[in-house]
C-alpha positions, 0 to 999 in steps of 0.5 A: 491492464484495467484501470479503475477511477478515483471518483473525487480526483477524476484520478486513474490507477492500474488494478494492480499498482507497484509499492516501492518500500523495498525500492528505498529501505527497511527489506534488505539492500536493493542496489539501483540498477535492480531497483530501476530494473523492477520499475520497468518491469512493472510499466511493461507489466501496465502498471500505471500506479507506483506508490511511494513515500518520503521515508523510503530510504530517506527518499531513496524511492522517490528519487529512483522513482524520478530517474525511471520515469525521466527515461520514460517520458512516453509512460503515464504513471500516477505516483503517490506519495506520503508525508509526515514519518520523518518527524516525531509522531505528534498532532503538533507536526501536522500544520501547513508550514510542515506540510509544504516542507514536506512537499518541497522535498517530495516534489524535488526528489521526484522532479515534478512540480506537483505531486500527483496524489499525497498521503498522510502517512499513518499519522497519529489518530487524532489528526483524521479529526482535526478541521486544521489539519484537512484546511492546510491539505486543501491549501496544497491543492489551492497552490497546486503543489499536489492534484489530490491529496489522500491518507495512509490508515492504520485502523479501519476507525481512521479510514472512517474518519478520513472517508467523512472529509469532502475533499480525501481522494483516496485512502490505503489500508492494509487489506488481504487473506489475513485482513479482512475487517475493511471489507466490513464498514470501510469498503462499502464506505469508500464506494458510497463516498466515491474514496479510492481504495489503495490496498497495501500489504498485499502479501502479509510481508510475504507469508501469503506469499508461502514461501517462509517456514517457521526455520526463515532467518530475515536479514538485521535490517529487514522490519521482518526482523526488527519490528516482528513485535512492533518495536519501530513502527506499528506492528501490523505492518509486519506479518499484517500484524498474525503471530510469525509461527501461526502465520506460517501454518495458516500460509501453508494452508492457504497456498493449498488453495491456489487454483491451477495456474495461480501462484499463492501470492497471485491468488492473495493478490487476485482475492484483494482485486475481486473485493468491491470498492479496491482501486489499486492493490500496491504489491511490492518487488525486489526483482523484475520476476516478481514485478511481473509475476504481480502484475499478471495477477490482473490478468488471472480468471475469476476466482471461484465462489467456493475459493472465496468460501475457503479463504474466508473459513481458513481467516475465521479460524486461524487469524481473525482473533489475533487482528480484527479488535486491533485494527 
């Protein structure tokens, strides 16, 4: 699978990457032979990027994570993972001390001495503009607890911030058929800057996905239940943040769109990879089918202008007035 560079860490990423919340929590029980199981269906994929985090099942993911490669010492696979959900979301938590507790646990549940890549994970907006903040970052590379460091975006307003910070490696947003701001200040940015791009919520939760209907029942514990309104965490992290009934609809159009060959998820997944300025797209998996199925995504043809076209119109007509002024 091709690779693409993060210009500031010198750091490599397969075009289509692995994200592991189903891995950990929040999607429904994935035990851990099959949690293990979709982890080497995406390295024999080519997969060389897994994205994680410290909050993923309580560091579930992580540690799966670390079994996997354990097994595998012949695989090279830049992990990330993200910091700073596991304490009240205040700009007070985010200071140095924290930090590398933080980092401690992370680097034991994965068993390295140092962690790849670190990402701030969705912190409260005003700690992009604190100099303390990115002083204590630097810090952790200075011991060389991570090799780069990076944060996870809500809005395209932070990912700016964060791309002006010299030393940010890499930035994730959400970025798909249903998300198309960041294509506007946020992608040309991150280029200009040499800012990795890691786009995550590929599949809007899976309605692009085209799967569900208006009639889909998600299990209690799946945030496709419980924060459909935003009730736990930022809603537009569930559905991308569309309303469940006109996300259905604009699905189902947008499936019509798949060029012969393509699965829809394929072609939301081969749209975010054709966009200048994407590193990594971090689709998630509960089995090894759908790890392979992502993955092949990369190996896709080129989708054509008037596909482009479409997916745009279909975004301008049906979703851009529920999500563009909130994110």
């Amino acid at each position: 699978m091709d690779e693409r560079v993060m210009d500031r860490s010198g750091q490599w990423a397969s075009v289509v990457g692995l994200g592991t919340w189903q891995l950990g929590a929040d999607w429904g029980e994935v035990d851990d032979k099959e949690a293990l199981s979709v982890l080497e269906a995406a390295a024999e994929s080519g997969v060389t990027f897994f994205d994680t985090a410290d909050v993923y099942g309580d560091g579930r993911s992580e540690a799966t994570i670390a079994t996997f490669l354990s097994s595998r010492p012949d695989l090279h696979v830049l992990v990330a993972t993200k910091m700073g959900r596991r304490v009240e979301q205040t700009p007070e938590n985010y200071v140095l001390d924290n930090f590398r507790d933080w980092n401690d646990r992370s680097r034991r549940n994965l068993g390295v001495d140092r962690v790849d890549l670190v990402q701030l994970h969705c912190p409260p907006a005003s700690v992009y503009s604190s100099d303390a903040v990115f002083d204590a970052l630097d810090t952790l590379v200075a011991e060389e607890r991570v090799a780069a460091y990076g944060v996870s975006v809500e809005t395209c307003a932070e990912a700016l911030t964060a791309i002006s910070r010299p030393n940010v490696a890499s930035v994730q947003i959400i970025l798909n058929p249903f998300r198309m701001k960041p294509l506007l200040e946020v992608l040309p940015a991150a280029r200009e800057a040499g800012v990795g791009i890691i786009a995550r919520v590929p599949l809007a939760s899976g309605l692009l996905s085209g799967k569900y209907t208006k009639d889909t029942v998600f299990a209690a514990d799946d945030h496709r239940t419980y924060n459909r309104h935003g009730e736990a965490f930022d809603q537009g992290e569930t559905f991308s943040g569309v309303d469940y009934a006109t996300g259905v609809e604009a699905a189902a159009e947008f499936a019509a769109l798949a060029p012969e060959g393509f699965t829809p998820a394929q072609l939301a997944l081969r749209w975010i990879i054709e966009q200048p300025g994407v590193t990594t797209v971090i689709p998630g998996a509960r089995n090894p089918r759908q790890a392979r199925a992502n993955a092949a995504a990369a190996k896709l043809p080129a989708l054509s202008g008037e596909t482009h076209a479409a997916i745009r119109e279909l975004y301008e007509r049906r979703v851009r007035e529920q999500v563009e002024h909130r994110w």
